[in-house]
Structures are given as structure tokens and as C-alpha cells.
C-alpha positions in Angstrom: -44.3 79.8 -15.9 -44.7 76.4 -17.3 -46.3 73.3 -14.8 -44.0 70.6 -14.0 -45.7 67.6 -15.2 -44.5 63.9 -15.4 -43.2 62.4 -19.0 -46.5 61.3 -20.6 -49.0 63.6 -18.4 -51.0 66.9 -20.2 -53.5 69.2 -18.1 -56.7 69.1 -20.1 -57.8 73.0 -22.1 -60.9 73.0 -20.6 -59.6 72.9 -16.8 -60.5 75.9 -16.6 -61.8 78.2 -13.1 -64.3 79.5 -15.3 -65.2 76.7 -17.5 -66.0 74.5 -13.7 -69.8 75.0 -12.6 -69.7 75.0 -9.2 -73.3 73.3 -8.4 -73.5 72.2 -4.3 -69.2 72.6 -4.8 -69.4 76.6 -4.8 -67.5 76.8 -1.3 -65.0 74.4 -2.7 -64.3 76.3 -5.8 -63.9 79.6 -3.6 -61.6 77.9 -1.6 -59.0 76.8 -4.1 -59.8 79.4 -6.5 -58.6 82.1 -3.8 -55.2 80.5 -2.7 -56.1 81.7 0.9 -55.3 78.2 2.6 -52.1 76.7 2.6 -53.5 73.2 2.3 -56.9 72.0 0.9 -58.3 68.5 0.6 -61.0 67.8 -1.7 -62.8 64.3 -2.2 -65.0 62.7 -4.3 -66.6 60.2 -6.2 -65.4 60.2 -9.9 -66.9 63.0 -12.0 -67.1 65.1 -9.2 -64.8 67.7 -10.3 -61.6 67.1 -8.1 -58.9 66.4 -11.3 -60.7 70.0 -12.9 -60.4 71.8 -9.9 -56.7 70.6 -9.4 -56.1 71.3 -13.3 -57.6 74.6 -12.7 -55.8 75.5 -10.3 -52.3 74.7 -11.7 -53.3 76.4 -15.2 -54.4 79.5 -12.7 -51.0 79.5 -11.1 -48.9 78.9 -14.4 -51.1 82.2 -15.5 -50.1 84.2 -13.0 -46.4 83.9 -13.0 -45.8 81.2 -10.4 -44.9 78.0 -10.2 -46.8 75.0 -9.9 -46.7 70.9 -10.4 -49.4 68.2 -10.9 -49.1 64.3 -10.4 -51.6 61.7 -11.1 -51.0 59.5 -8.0 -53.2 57.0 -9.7 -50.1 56.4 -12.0 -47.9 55.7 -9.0 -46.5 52.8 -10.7 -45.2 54.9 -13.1 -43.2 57.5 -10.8 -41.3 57.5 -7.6 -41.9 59.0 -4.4 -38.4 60.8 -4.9 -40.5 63.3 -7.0 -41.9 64.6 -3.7 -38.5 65.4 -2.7 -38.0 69.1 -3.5 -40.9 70.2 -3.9 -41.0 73.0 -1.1 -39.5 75.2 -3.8 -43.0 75.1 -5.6 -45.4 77.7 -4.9 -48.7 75.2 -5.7 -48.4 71.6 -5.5 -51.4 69.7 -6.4 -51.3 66.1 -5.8 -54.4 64.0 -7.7 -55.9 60.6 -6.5 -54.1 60.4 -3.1 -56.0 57.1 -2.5 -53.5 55.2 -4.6 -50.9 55.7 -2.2 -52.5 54.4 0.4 -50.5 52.0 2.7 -47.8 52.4 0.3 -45.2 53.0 3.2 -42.7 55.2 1.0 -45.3 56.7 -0.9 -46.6 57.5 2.4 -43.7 58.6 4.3 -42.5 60.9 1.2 -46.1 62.8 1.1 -45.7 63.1 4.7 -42.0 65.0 4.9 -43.9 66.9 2.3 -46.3 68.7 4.1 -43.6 69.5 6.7 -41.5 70.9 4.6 -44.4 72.8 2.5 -45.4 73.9 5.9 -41.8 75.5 7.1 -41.5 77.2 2.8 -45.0 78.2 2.9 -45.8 77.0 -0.2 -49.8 75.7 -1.4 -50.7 72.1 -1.3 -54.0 70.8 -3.0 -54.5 67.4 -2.2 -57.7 65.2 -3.8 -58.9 61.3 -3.6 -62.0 59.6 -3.6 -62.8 59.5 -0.1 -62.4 61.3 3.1 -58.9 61.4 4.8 -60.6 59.4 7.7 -61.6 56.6 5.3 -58.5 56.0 3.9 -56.5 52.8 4.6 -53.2 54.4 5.8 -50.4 53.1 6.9 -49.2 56.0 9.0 -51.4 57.7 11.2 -48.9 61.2 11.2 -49.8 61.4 8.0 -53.7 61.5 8.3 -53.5 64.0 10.7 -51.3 66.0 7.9 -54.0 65.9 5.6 -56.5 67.6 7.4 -54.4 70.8 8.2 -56.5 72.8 6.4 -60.1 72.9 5.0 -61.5 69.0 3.8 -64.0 69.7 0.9 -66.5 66.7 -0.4 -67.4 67.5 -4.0 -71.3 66.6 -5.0 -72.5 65.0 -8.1 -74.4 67.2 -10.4 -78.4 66.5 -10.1 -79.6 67.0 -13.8 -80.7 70.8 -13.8 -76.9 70.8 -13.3 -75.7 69.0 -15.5 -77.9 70.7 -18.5 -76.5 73.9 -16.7 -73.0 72.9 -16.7 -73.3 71.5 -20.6 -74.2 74.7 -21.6 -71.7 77.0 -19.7 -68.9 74.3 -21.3 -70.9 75.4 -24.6 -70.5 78.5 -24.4 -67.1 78.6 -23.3 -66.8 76.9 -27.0 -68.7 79.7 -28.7 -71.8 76.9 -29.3 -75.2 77.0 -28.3 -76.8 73.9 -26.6 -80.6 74.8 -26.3 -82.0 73.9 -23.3 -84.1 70.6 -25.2 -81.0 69.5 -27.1 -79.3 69.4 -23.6 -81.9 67.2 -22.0 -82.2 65.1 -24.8 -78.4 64.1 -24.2 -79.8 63.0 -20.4 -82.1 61.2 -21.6 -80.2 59.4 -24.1 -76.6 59.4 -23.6 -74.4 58.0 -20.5 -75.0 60.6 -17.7 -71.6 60.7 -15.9 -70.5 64.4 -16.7 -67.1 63.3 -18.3 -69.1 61.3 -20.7 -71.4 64.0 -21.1 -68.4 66.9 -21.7 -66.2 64.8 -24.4 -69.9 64.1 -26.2 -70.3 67.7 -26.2 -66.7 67.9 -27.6 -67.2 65.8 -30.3 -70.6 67.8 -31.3 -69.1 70.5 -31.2 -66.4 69.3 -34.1 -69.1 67.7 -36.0 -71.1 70.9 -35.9 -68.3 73.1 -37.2 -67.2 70.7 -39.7 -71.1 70.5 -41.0 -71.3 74.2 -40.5 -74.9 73.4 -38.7 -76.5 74.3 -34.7 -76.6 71.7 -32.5 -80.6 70.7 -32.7 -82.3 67.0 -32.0 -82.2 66.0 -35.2 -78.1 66.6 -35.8 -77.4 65.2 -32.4 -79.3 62.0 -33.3 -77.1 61.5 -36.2 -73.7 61.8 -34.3 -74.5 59.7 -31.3 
């Protein structure tokens, strides 16, 4: 089964279950990895993981036969809250940067009639934003109480043993090897936010097979 996705939206390859290191996150992971809750709220600050793990999860869905949707409420200009209308009849509806919609009344009474209706059809619902549901500048206090039906997961920053850990799993996911001194050398040197740090890797990784040579210090330095 395809996910639904809005004209101009694509799920990234490497949202992946098995391509996310967990880190400090590992409960979170479990949690929307095992579809046991009905509703899930993750937050973060960016690079935290929340878009993977949403991604993930969709992909995970699609995989397995059942039916899923993604929006980018950051892009809320772009849609209408009459995409929420229907939804029910989804089996994973994952709902990205739920922030933006704060104290926009019709975004915010859509997404609430939402969760009532996902509720009644016993369907998933992964919300995620950048802060807790208790810091967010809502309109409509039902709906804050909606958002914290089931578990509320914040998502840690890497420290930099976990970052070099979670370079090289995404390595090896590619077939490369990043040895553990090429790795650090990118900490050292390069912008440290681990989407920076992943579509560096990425773009090694092409230059590598293109050159037909490892990833060492010396090929690194001439590609960054």
C-alpha cells in the first residue's frame, strides 16, 4: 500500500526503523515501532529524530499492507485543514510539526474532531512538534488534552559518541565503512547537527563510489 502524501511531499529512503539509532530515544523508538498505542506524541528540538521516526513509521506501515498518511504541518500554508476530514479510514496517520498549527483555530478544531473520530475507528495517530503539548500556544484547551491520550515522548540530542555511532550504522546501511577516526574527524570539522552530518555522509558516499576509493582523512578533506 502506497502513503498518501500531499502534491510536492516525498518520505526520505533512509527513514528507515532500522537505519534510526535510538541513543537516550530507545523507549521512543519501541513505542512507535510496535504500534501498541493508539496515539503517540513525540517532541523535540530539530535533529532529534521526530520527522525519521514519523517517516519510519509510515514506510513500516506501507510495508506491511496497511494504510498510512504523512503531512508536514510546517507547510500548513500550503494545505487545508479539510485534509483531516476522512482520515479515520487510515490505519496510521502521522501528523509532523504540530507546532505550526498552533492557535490556528480551524487547524485546530480539524485536528481536534480528528482524534475523536480516530478514537471511535481505532485507527493510529503519531503526532510530533517541537515542544511539549503543555508548551504549546493553543487556542483550544480540548484539544491539549487530546494530545496527551497516549504516551508523550521527548526525543534527546545525540552526545558525540552518538553521533559517530549513528554515522556509522547510516554507513553501513550504505554498504560503506566510516572508520571510527574518519568519523570523528567530521565532528571535529564539519557542522555537528546530525542532518548536516547524514547528507555529508551522503555525499561521501557518492564521491567515494564514483572515485572507487574508502572513505579515509585524506579523501574526506578533499570533498568537504
Amino acid at each position: 500500500m502506497a502513503v498518501q502524501l500531499p502534491l510536492g511531499i516525498t518520505l526520505s529512503d533512509s527513514a528507515t526503523f532500522d537505519n534510526f539509532y535510538a541513543g537516550d530515544n530507545a523507549a521512543a523508538l519501541h513505542s512507535v515501532r510496535s504500534g501498541v498505542e493508539p496515539f503517540v506524541y513525540l517532541w523535540g528540538t530539530n535533529g532529534t529524530g521526530r520527522t525519521h521516526l514519523l517517516q519510519a513509521a509510515c514506510q513500516g506501515a506501507a510495508a506491511a499492507g496497511a494504510t498510512a498518511v504523512y503531512l508536514p504541518l510546517a507547510q500548513h500554508t500550503e494545505l487545508s485543514p479539510e485534509l483531516l476530514e476522512g482520515l479515520e479510514t487510515t490505519q496510521l496517520v502521522c501528523l509532523d510539526d504540530v507546532h505550526a498549527i498552533a492557535g490556528l483555530d480551524a487547524w485546530e478544531l480539524a485536528l481536534f474532531h480528528l482524534y475523536n473520530r480516530l478514537r471511535d475507528s481505532e485507527s493510529r495517530l503519531l503526532a510530533a512538534a517541537d515542544r511539549a503539548p503543555g508548551a504549546l500556544p493553543l487556542g483550544l484547551a480540548d484539544l491539549r488534552s487530546r494530545l496527551v491520550w497516549g504516551p508523550v515522548f521527548q526525543l534527546h540530542a545525540l552526545g558525540d559518541a552518538d553521533k559517530l555511532a549513528a554515522l556509522q550504522l547510516r554507513a553501513r546501511r550504505r554498504g560503506l565503512e566510516l572508520p571510527a577516526e574518519v568519523g570523528e574527524y567530521l565532528l571535529r570539522r564539519c557542522p555537528r547537527d546530525t542532518h548536516s552530518l547524514f547528507a555529508l555522509l551522503d555525499s561521501l558516499d557518492r564521491a567515494a563510489l564514483a572515485a572507487q576509493r574508502r572513505l579515509t582523512i585524506p579523501f574526506v578533506r578533499e570533498h568537504i
